[in-house]
Residue, then its C-alpha position, 0 to 999 in steps of 0.5 A: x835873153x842875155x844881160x846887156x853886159x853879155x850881149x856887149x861881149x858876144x857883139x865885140x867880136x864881130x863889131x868892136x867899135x860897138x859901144x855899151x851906150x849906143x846898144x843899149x839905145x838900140x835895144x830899147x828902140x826896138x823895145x828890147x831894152x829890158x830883160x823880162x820879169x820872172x815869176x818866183x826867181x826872188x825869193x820871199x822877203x822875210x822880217x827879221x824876227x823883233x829882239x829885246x834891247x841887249x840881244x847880241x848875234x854872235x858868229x865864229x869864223x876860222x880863216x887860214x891866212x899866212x900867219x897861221x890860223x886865225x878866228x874871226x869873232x862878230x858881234x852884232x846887236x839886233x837892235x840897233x845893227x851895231x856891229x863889233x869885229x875882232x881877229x884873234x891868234x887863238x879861240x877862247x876855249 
């Protein structure tokens, strides 16, 4: 079975006075409306591991842009999910 967003498309051209709504109305009517779970399509659900008051996660990302080569520099504190961004011309090396 295809999304309703793909099923609107796919009809548009055949029927395109077709609207989102009235569709779905039809497809629940005939008890269609919803896409069938599928077992083992999402992943497990993990905790994040706990981290004492003061422990930063900190990522380096190097970005071309036009004015040159940029690095973007992400701070992020686990505990509170305070997170600080910086950009900078040049890594600190």
């Amino acid at each position: 079975m295809l999304p309703l967003d793909d099923c609107l498309y796919a009809l548009q051209a055949t029927i395109p006075t077709v609207m989102r709504s009235s569709l779905h109305r039809c497809l629940q009517r005939h008890g269609i409306a919803r896409l069938p779970d599928v077992e083992g399509d999402k992943p497990a659900k993990k905790k994040f591991k706990s981290y004492p008051i003061g422990f930063f996660h900190i990522d380096i990302a190097e970005v071309q842009a036009a004015e040159g080569k940029l690095h973007l520099f992400v701070a992020i504190d686990r505990t509170s999910k305070f997170a600080l961004c910086n950009w900078s011309t040049a890594a600190a090396g």
